[in-house]
C-alpha positions in Angstrom: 0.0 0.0 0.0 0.4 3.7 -0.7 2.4 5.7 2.5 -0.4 7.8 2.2 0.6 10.0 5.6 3.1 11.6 3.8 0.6 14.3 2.2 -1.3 14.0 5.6 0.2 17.1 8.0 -1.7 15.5 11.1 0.0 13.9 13.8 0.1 9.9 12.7 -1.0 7.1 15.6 -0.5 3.8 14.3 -1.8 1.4 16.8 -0.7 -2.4 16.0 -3.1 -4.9 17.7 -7.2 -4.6 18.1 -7.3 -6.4 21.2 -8.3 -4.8 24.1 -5.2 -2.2 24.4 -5.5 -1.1 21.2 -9.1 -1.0 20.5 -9.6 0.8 23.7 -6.8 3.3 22.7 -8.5 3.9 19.2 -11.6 4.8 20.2 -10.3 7.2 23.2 -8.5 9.1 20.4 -11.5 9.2 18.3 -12.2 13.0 18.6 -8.8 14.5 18.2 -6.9 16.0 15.2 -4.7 12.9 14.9 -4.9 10.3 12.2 -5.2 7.0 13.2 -4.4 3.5 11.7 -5.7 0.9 13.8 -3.7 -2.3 11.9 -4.6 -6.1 12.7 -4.4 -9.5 11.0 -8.4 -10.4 11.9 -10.8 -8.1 11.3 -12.6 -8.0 14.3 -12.2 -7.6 18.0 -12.7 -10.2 20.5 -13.5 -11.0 23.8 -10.9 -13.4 24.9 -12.2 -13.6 29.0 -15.1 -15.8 27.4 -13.4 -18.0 24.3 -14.0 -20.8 26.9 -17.2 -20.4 26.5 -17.2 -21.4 22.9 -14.9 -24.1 23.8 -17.4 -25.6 25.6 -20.5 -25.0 23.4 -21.9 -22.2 25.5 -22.0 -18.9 23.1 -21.5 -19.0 19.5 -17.8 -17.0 18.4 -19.7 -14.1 16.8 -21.4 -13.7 20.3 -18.1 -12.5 21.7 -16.6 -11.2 18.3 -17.0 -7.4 17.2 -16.2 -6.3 13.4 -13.6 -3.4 14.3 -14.8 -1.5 11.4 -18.0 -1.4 13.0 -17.0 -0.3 16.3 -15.0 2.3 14.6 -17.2 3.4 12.1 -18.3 6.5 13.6 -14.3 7.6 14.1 -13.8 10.2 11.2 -10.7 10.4 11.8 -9.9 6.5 12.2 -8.8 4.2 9.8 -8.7 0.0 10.1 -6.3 -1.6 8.0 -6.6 -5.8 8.1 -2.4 -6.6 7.6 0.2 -7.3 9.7 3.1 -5.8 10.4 5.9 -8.0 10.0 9.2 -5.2 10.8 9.5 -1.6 12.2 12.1 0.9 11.6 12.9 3.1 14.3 15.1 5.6 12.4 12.4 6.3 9.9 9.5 6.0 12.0 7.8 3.2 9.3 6.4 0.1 9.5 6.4 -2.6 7.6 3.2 -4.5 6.3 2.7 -7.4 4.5 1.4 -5.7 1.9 3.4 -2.5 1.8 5.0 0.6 4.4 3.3 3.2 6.9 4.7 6.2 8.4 4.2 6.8 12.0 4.7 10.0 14.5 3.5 7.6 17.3 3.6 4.0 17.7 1.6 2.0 19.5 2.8 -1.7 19.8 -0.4 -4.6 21.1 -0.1 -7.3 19.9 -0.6 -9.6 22.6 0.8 -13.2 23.3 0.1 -16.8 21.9 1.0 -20.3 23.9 4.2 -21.2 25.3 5.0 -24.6 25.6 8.7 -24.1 27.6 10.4 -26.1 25.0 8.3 -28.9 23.8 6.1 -26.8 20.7 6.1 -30.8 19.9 3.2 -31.2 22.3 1.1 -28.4 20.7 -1.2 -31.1 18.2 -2.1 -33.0 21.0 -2.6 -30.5 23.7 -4.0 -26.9 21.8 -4.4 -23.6 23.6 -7.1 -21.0 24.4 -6.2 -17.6 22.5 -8.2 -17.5 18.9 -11.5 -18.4 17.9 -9.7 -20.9 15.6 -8.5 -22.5 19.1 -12.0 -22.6 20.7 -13.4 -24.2 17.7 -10.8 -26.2 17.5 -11.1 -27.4 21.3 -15.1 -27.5 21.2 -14.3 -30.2 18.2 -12.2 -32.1 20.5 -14.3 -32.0 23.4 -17.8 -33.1 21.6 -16.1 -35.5 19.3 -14.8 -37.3 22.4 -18.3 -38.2 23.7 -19.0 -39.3 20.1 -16.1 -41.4 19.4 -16.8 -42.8 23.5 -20.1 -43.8 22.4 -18.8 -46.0 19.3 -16.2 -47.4 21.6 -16.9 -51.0 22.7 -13.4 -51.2 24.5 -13.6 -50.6 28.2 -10.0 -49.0 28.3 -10.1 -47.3 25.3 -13.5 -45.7 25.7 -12.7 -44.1 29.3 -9.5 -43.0 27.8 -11.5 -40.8 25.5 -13.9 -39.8 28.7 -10.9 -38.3 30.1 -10.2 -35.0 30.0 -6.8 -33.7 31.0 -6.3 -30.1 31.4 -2.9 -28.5 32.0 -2.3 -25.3 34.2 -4.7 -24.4 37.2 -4.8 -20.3 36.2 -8.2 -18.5 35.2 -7.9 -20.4 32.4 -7.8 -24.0 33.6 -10.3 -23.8 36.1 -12.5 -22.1 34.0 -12.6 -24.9 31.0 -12.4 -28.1 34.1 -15.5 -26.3 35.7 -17.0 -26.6 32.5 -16.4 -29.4 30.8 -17.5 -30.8 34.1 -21.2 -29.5 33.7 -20.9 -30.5 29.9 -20.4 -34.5 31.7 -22.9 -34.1 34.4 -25.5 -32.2 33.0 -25.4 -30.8 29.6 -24.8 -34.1 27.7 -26.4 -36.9 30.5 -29.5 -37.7 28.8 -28.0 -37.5 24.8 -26.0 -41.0 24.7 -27.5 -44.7 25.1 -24.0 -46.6 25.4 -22.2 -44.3 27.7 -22.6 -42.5 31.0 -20.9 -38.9 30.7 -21.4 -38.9 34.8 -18.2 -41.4 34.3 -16.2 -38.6 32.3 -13.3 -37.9 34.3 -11.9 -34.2 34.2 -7.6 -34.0 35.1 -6.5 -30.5 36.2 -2.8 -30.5 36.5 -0.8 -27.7 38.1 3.0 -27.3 38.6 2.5 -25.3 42.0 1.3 -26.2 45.2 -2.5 -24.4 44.6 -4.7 -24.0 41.6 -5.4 -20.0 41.1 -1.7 -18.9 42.0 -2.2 -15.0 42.0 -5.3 -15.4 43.9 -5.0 -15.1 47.7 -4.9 -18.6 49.3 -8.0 -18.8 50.9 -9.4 -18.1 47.4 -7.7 -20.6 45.9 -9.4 -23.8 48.5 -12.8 -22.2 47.6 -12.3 -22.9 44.0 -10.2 -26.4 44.6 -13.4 -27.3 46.6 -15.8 -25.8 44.0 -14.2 -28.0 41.7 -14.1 -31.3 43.6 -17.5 -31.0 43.9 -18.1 -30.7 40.1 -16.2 -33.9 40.1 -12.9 -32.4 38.9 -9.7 -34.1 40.1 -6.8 -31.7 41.1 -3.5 -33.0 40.9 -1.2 -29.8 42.4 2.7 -30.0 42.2 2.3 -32.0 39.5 4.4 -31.4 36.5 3.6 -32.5 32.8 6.8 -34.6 31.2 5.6 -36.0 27.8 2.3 -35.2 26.2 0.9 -37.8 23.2 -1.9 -38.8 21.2 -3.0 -41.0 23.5 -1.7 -40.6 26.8 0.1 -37.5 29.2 3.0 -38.3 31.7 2.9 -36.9 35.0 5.8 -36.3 37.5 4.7 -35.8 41.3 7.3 -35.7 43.3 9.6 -38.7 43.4 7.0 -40.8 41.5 5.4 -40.4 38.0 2.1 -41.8 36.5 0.9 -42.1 33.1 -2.6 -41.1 32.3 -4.4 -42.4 29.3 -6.4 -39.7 27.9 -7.7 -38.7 24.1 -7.9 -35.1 25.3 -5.4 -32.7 26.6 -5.9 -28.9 26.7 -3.1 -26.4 27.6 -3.8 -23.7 30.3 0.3 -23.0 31.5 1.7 -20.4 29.7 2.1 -17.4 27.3 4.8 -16.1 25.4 5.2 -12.5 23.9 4.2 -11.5 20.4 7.3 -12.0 17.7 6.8 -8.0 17.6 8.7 -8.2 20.9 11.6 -9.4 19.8 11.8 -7.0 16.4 11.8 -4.3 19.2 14.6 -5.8 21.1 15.9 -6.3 17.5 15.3 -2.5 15.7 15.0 -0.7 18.8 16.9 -2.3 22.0 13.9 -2.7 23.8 14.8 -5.0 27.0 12.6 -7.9 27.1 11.9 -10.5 30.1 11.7 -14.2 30.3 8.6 -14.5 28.2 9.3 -12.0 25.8 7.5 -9.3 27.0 8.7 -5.7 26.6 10.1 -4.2 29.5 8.3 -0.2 29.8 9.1 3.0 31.1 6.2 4.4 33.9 4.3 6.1 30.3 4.2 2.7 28.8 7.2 3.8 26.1 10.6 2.2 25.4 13.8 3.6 26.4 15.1 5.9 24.2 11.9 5.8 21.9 9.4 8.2 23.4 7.3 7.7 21.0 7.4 4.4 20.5 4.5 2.6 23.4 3.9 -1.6 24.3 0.7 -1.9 26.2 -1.7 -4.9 27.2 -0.3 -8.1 27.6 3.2 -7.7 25.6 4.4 -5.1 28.2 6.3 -5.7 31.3 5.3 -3.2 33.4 7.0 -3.2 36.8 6.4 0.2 38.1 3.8 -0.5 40.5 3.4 -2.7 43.1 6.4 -5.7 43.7 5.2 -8.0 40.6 4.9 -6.7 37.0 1.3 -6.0 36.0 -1.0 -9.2 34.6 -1.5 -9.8 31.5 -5.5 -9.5 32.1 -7.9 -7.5 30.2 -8.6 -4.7 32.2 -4.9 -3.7 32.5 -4.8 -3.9 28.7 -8.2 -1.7 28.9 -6.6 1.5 31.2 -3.5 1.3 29.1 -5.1 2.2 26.1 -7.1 4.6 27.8 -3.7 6.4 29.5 -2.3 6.0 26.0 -5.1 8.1 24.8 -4.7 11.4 27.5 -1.0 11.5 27.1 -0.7 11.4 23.3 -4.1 13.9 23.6 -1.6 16.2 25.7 1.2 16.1 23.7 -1.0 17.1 20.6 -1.9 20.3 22.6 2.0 21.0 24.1 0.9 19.9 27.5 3.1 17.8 29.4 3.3 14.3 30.1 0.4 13.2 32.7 1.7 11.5 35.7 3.2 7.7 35.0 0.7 4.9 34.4 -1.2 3.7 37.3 -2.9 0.6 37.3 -6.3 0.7 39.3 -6.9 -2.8 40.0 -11.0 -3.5 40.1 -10.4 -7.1 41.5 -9.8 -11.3 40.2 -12.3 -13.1 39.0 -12.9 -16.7 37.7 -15.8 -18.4 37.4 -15.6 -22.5 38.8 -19.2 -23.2 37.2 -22.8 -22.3 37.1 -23.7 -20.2 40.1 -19.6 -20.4 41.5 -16.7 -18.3 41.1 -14.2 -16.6 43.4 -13.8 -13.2 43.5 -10.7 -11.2 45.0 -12.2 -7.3 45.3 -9.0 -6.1 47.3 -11.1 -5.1 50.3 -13.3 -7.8 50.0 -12.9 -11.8 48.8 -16.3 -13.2 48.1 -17.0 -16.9 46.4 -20.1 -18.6 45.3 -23.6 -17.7 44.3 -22.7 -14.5 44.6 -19.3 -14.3 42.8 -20.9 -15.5 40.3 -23.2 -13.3 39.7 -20.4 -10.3 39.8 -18.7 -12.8 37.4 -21.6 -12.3 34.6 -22.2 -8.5 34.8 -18.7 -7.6 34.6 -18.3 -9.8 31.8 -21.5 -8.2 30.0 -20.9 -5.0 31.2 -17.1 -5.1 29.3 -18.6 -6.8 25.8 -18.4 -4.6 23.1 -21.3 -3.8 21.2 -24.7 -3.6 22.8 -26.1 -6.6 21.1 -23.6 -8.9 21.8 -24.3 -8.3 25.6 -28.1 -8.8 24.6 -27.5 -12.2 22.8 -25.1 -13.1 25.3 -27.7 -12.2 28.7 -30.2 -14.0 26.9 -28.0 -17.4 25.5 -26.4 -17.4 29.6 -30.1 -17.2 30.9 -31.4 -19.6 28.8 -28.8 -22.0 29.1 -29.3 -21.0 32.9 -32.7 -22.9 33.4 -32.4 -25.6 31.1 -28.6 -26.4 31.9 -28.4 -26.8 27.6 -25.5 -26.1 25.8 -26.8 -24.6 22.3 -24.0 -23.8 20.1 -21.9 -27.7 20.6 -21.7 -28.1 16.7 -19.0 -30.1 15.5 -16.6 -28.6 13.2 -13.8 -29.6 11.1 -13.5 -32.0 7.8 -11.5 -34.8 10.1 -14.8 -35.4 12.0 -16.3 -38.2 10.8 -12.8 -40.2 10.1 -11.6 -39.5 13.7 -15.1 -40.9 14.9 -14.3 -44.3 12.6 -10.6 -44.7 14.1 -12.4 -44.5 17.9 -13.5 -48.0 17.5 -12.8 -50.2 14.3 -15.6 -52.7 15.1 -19.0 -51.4 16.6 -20.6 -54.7 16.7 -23.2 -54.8 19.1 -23.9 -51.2 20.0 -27.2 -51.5 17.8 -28.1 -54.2 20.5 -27.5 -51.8 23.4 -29.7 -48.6 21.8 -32.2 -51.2 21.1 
């Protein structure tokens, strides 16, 4: 494409990333004299605190999905390109597309993180991640087609096997997709299948550490444990993953190991940064930590590049408190926001507003229907009503208003029958996976009948 700035005399924002950082920044700089370029590889936002939710058949993906042009199109001023940026060039304040170069005056980097698998990407066909609608689709397929291919199964071993679920990391994450899968077994599915009984499904959560919920406070943490024993979850806690396979996952606990056979594995355990990250350590010796992650100054720039910003989850921020700042969506939410009054200040000569302060509105995560755990800071609350805090600051933070209609209506629907409406089966491998569960299915016409 065209660098179609350079006959532009307004002051260029070009915000990489339409998650929550940068959707949030685009639409806070809406009414100013700046131009901006909101760039990102999908053309729509979305709501990643409830992609479990169409892992698990709950809400459909458009439910939680916003067309950024949409949510923009009022924005004069604002312009959506669907690219990616693949360099960027400090010295001449560009970027490089995929298809083509853009000028910048101000940068701002949010791109995010994927799955980190600490070595072993070799596990990542068996045991997939939560982070794109591709991967909730993708996980909803495994999940349904294991009841299916159980049903066919007339091998005792082999059909548990796929009646086990084995999820791996005990964050937000973790508990949330245990906690439901769990009401998927017991309630959801119970009456749909003649040869098995989905009360048998077994649901693994593995964590490294000595508590499920790690950043939560401890007492916290029991209350969901509890939460999800009674859902029928088994937690296995200082328990680390050593080999993950097609049909089976090794476990090491303690001294001892154990080897669980299992058709499905989902990965909860870790995030690593955007390759943006590392082009900015590259191009612009931006320090990065462990994961990746950019290390920024209190405005959210990088050293030496005051105009150059990392916010939402790619950003280290370590300026406030004695732990750098989660990678959670409402931090994401009040960067883009803070990115919006300092650059707004700058435009009019002001000076730069105070340094980035992260008001923290509390933890949540939901165990299952009518539980969650809520941390509040002054307040810890679990249960009935956690959840219900759960939902309306979930609804309150979709984007558009009739995604919070569709979604209050699906959740209270699905509330008083216990159904789970959008657990379609996807993927052109369906049927052939279903065939490999069990070569022979001799005699299951006799137990329907």
């Amino acid at each position: 494409m065209s660098n179609s700035s350079a006959s532009d005399a307004r002051h260029h924002v070009v915000i990489v990333g339409g998650g929550f950082g940068g959707l949030y920044a685009a639409k806070a700089l809406g009414q100013t004299d700046a131009k901006i370029t909101l760039i990102d590889k999908r053309n729509f936002h979305l709501f990643q605190p409830l992609l479990y939710q169409v892992a698990t058949g709950t809400v459909s993906p458009a439910d939680i999905s916003s067309p950024l042009r949409l949510v923009l199109s009022n924005q004069a001023n604002t312009q959506v390109l669907l690219d990616e940026v693949t360099d960027i060039h400090p010295d001449s304040q560009t970027v490089s597309l995929k298809d083509g170069e853009l000028h910048y005056d101000s940068l701002i980097v949010a791109t995010g993180v994927s799955h980190h698998y600490f070595g072993n990407d070799h596990w990542q066909p068996y045991a997939p991640g939560l982070k794109t609608v591709e991967d909730a689709l993708d996980i909803r397929r495994r999940i349904f087609v294991a009841f299916e291919a159980a049903e066919k199964e007339s091998d005792p071993a082999k059909r548990q096997a796929w009646l086990t679920f084995v999820i791996i990391g005990g964050g937000p994450t973790g508990v949330e997709l245990a906690g439901a899968i769990a009401e998927i077994a017991n309630s959801a599915l119970q009456k749909d299948f003649r040869s098995i009984d989905t009360t048998q499904t077994q649901i693994i959560l593995v964590e490294g550490l000595d508590r499920v919920l790690p950043p939560y406070p401890t007492d916290l943490s029991a209350k969901a444990k509890d939460a999800l024993v009674r859902l029928g979850v088994t937690v296995e806690t200082e328990s680390l993953v050593t080999q993950v396979e097609a049909d089976q996952v090794e476990v090491r606990q303690g001294e001892g190991s154990k080897t669980i056979p299992t058709r499905t594995v989902l990965w909860a355990a870790g995030v690593k940064a955007s390759s943006l990250g590392t082009v900015l350590h590259e191009r612009a010796g931006a320090q990065l930590d462990r994961a990746g992650r950019v290390m920024v100054e209190p405005d959210l720039s990088i050293a030496n590049h005051p105009n150059i910003f990392v916010i939402g989850d790619l950003a280290h921020f370590a300026h406030q408190g004695d732990r750098p700042l989660p990678g959670i969506a409402p931090v994401a939410m009040q960067q883009g926001q803070y990115m919006a009054k300092l650059l707004k200040g700058r435009l009019a000569g002001q000076a730069n507003p105070p340094a980035f302060s992260y008001f923290d509105l509390g933890k949540l995560a939901v165990i299952g229907q009518n539980s969650a755990v809520v941390d509040l800071g002054f307040m810890k609350l679990s249960g009935f009503v956690a959840w219900l805090i759960w939902v309306f600051a979930h609804i309150y933070y979709l984007i558009e208003f009739d995604n919070k209609l569709i979604v209050m209506i699906q959740w209270g629907w699905n509330y008083f029958t216990r159904g789970r409406g959008a657990r379609l089966i996807t993927g052109e491998s369906v049927l052939p996976l279903i065939r490999d569960a069990s070569k022979s299915t001799k005699g299951l016409a006799e137990k329907v009948g």
